[in-house]
Each structure stands twice: as C-alpha cells, then as structure tokens.
C-alpha positions in Angstrom: 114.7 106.9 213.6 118.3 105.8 214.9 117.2 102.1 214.3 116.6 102.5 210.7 119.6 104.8 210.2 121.8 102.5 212.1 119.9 99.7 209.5 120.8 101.5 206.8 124.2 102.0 207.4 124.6 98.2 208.0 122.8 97.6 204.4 125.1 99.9 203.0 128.5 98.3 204.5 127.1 94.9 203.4 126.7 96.4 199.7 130.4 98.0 199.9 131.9 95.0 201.0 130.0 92.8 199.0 131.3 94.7 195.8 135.0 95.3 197.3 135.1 91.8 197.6 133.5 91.1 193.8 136.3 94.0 192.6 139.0 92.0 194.3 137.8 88.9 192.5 137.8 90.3 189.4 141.1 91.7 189.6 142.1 88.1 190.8 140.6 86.2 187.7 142.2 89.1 185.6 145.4 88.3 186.9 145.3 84.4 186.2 143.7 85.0 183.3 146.7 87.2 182.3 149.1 84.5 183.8 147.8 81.7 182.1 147.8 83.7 178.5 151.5 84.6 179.2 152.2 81.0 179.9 149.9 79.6 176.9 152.0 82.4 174.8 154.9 81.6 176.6 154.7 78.0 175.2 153.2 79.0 172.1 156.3 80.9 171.4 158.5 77.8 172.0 156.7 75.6 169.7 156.4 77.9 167.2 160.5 78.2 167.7 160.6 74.5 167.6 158.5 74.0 164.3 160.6 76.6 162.4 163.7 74.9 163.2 165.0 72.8 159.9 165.1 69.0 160.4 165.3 65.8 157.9 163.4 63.3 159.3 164.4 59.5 159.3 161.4 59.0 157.5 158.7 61.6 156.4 155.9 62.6 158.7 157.8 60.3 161.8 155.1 58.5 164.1 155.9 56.5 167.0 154.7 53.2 166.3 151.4 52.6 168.1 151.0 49.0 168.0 153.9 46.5 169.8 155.3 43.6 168.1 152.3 41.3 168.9 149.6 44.2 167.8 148.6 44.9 171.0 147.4 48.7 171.7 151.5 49.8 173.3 152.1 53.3 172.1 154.3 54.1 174.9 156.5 50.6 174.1 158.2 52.4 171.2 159.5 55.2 173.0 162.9 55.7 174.8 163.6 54.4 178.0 162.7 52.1 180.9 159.1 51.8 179.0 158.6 48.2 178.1 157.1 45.5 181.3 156.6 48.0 184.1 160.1 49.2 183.8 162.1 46.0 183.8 162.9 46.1 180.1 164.5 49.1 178.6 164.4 50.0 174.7 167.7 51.9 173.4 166.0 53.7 170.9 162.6 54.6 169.1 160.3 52.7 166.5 159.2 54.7 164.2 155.9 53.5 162.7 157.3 52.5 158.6 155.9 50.0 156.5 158.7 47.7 154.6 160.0 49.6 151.9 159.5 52.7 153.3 162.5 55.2 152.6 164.8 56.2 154.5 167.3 59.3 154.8 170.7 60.5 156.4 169.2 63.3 159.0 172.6 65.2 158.6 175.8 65.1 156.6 178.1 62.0 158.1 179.8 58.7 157.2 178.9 55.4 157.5 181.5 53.7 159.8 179.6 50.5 160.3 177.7 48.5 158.9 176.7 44.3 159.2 173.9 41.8 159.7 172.6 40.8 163.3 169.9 38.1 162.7 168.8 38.2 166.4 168.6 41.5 167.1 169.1 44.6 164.9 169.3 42.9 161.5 170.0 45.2 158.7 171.6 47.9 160.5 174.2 50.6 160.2 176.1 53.7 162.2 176.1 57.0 160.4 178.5 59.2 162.3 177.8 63.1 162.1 179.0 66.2 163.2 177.6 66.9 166.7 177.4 70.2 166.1 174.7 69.6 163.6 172.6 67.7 166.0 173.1 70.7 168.7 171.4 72.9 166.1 167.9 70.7 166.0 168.1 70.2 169.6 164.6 70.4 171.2 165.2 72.9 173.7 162.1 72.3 176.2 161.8 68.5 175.3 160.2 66.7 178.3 159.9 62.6 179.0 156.9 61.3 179.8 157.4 60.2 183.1 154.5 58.2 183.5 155.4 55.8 180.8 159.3 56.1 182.3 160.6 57.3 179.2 164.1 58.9 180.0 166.7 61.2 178.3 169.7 59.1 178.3 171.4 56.3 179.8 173.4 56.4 183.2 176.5 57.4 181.6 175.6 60.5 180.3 177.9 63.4 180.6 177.0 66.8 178.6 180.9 67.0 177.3 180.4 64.2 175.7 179.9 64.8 171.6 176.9 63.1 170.7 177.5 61.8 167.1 176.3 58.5 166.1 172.6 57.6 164.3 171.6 53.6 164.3 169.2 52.9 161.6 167.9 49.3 161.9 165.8 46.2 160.8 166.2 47.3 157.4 165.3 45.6 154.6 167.6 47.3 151.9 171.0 49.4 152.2 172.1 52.0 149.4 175.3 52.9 151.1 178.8 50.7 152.3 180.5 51.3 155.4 183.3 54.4 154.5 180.6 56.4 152.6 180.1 60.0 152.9 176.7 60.8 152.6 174.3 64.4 152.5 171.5 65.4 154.8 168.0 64.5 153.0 169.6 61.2 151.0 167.9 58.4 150.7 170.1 55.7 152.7 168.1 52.5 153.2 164.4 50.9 152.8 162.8 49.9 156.1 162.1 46.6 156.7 161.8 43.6 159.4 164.9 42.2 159.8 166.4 40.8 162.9 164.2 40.4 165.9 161.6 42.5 164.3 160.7 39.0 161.7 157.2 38.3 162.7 156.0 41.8 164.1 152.8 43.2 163.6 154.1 46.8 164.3 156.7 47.3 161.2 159.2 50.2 161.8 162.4 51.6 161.9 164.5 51.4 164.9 166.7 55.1 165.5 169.3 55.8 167.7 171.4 58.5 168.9 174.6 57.7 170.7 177.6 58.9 171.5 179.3 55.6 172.1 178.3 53.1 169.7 177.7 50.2 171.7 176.6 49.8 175.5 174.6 47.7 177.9 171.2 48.9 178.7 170.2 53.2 177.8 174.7 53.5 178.4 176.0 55.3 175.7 172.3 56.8 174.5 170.1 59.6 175.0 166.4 60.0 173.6 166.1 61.0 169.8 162.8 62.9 170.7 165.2 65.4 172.2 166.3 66.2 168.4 163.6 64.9 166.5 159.6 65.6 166.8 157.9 62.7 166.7 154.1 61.9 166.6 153.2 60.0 169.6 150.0 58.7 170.3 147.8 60.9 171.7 148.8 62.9 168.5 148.2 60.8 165.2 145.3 61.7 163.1 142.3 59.7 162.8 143.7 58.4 159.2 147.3 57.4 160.5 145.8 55.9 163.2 143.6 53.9 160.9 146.7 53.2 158.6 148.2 51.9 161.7 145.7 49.5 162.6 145.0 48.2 159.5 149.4 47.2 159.0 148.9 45.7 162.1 146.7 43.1 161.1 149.2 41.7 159.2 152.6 39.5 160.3 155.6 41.2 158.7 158.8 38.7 158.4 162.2 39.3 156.7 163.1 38.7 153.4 164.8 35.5 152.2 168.1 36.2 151.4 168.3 40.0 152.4 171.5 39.0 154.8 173.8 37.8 151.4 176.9 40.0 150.8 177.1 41.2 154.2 178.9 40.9 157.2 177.5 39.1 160.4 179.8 41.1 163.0 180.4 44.3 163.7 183.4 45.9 161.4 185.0 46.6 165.3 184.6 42.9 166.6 187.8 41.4 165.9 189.2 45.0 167.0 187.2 44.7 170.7 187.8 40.6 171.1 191.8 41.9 170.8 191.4 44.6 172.9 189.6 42.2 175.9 192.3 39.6 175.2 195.3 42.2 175.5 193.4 43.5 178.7 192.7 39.9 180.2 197.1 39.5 179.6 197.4 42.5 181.3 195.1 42.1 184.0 196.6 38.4 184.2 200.4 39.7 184.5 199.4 42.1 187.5 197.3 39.2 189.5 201.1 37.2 188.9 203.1 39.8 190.3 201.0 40.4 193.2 201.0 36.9 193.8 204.9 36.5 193.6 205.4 39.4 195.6 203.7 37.7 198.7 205.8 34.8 198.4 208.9 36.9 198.8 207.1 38.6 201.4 206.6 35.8 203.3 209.9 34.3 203.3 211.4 37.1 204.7 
C-alpha cells in the first residue's frame, strides 16, 4: 500500500514538474516573442520615420548600380568606401544606376561654385554648395555600412563640426547651369551621361558626392551619401529593375564627341591652389634659409 502511494506521489511530482517546467517555457517564448515584436516595431517605427522624411533624389527611384564598369555582377563596387579589390581601392562616392540622358536634380537649394571638364576622371562634373542645415534635416538617423563589403561613413578626416555642404554630380553628359548659379531643390541641373573614366562602361550612372571639403586624397574630405539619401542596393531592386539593369549592361556606353567644347579643363580653384603651394614652397624655402644661416653663425662662434 505504501509502495504504490509512495509511486503515486512520484508520478505526481513528475507531472508537476513536467508542467512547471512547460509554464516556464511558455512564459520564456512569450517573453522573446514580446522582445522581438518590440524590436521588429522598434525598427518599423524608424523606417516608417525614415520614409516620411522629404527628400529630392539625384535621380528618381535612385538604385545603386548593380553591374561594374566591365558588366560583371559588383553591386557592392558602387557603394561608398574601401569596397572596390578586397579593400585596396577606395570609391569617393556612389554610382547611381542612370542611363545617358537620364535627368538630373539639385537635391536642395545651393550654388554652383564649380564647374569644368576632367577627361580622365570625372568628366562633366560640377560642385553645388548647400546649406548644411538642409542636409542635417534628411539625415538617416540609424544608417548603418555594410561592413562586409567595407563600405564606410566618411573619410579619416572626419570631424562632426565640420559643415557638410558640397554635392559632386559627375560623368555627365549635359549641364543646364554655369558656375555662380543659384539653383532650387527639385530642378533639373544636368543629363547623366559617360564622361570621363566612365567612356566605355557597361554600368552607366551617375557619380554623387557629399563633401565638406571639395577636394581630397582618398574618402578625406567625404562621408557616405547613403547617410542622407536611400538608395536601392542590391539585395533590394525589383525583378524588373534588375532586368532593366542587365539588359543596359549588355551594351558599351562611351562619351559624346564634342560634349567637352565651351568648358573649362581645370578646376575654377587651380590657378588659386598652384599659387597657394608656390607661396607655401617660398615660405617653407625662406625658413629652411634661415635655419641654415643661423648654424653658420652658430658655428663660428
């Protein structure tokens, strides 16, 4: 009699354990279930924020280009960063995926403050400078690289005091504005095109910076335009603009004769920067002079 009670009592602390234990993983699952909801919602919320902030795109519907200039399957080559040859070459801005022609517009209210020819780089190119203030007000707030490909948010230099103002559109095929122009968010600025290095490519685009100086070595002077500007990548294009894609990249895109006539070949600041180096090599020569005469006198006493 004792036996089978004692039995019992054993089948019965099996059964309450067995469903303390099921109660404890249910509240468990409830509990991560709940945490990953308020983290889904969580980022939900931000996107949502994201997509109700007012932008003008470069171009409409931007895509990263997919395709690299040979038409090899490189979305990652048109992003910003160390992303190009396993990190040894970096690229100081984005291509955006834009058949020649394609129009483009002033993403905010600025002036044009540059403006020449570069056959063996940017080609048809041109600085709009803005107010930084209006690029603070599309800035992505929860923007994150993609590590893997090395993408980055700006170069070395970077310091957050530093007013971020300048947009670089490039190998463009058409201007509508002169440098000294004032221009209005949403205008149509330029045509895309292939100009420059970008004469041959089977990936045709347009090449956007951000800056806040507007020249440097390398990512200096530059941060990432995705941090301001949501751009497809990838993993994101729709069957049909991936077909569109593939399909331009079958074909060689190369510059227009004669799109270079009437414009300058330099940089509006070149003359300005050669003077600047030569008054800085003078002074730099004067000091090594002194130096060196001080030591003789040094010497002879």
């Amino acid at each position: 009699m004792d036996n089978n009670k004692s039995l019992k009592d054993k089948k019965k602390g099996i059964i309450v354990g067995i469903a303390s234990l099921a109660v404890l993983g249910i509240v468990i699952l409830m509990l991560i279930f709940n945490g990953v909801n308020k983290n889904t919602k969580k980022n939900a919320d931000i996107e949502e924020e994201d997509d109700h902030i007012f932008r003008i795109n470069p171009v409409k519907n931007p895509q990263l280009a997919y395709y690299n200039f040979r038409g090899e399957e490189y979305p990652d080559w048109s992003k910003f960063g160390k992303v190009r040859s396993n990190g040894l070459r970096v690229h100081q801005g984005v291509d955006i995926f834009a058949p020649p022609g394609t129009d483009v517009y002033a993403v905010a209210d600025g002036k044009v403050v540059d403006l020449y020819v570069d056959k063996t780089g940017y080609g048809l190119n041109f600085y709009l400078e803005v107010n930084p203030n209006d690029l603070e007000k599309i800035k992505r707030k929860n923007y994150k690289p993609k590590e893997s490909a090395k993408e980055e948010l700006y170069g070395d230099n970077y310091n957050p005091s530093m007013p971020i103002k300048y947009i670089r559109y490039a190998h463009l095929s058409e201007v509508k504005v002169k440098i000294g122009d004032k221009v209005k968010a949403g205008q149509v600025i330029a045509k895309t095109g292939t100009t420059g290095n970008a004469s041959g490519t089977h990936a045709p685009h347009l090449h956007f910076e951000i800056a806040f100086e507007m020249r440097g070595r390398g990512l200096m002077n530059r941060v990432d335009p995705e941090m301001y500007f949501k751009i497809k990548n990838g993993n994101k294009l729709t069957k049909e603009e991936k077909r569109i894609q593939t399909e331009k990249s079958k074909t060689q895109w190369f510059e227009p004769k004669g799109y270079d006539i009437g414009f300058r070949t330099k940089s509006i600041f070149f003359n300005k920067e050669k003077e600047e180096k030569k008054l800085k090599d003078l002074e730099e020569h004067k000091i090594e002079r002194n130096r060196k005469k001080s030591q003789k006198i040094s010497k002879r006493k």
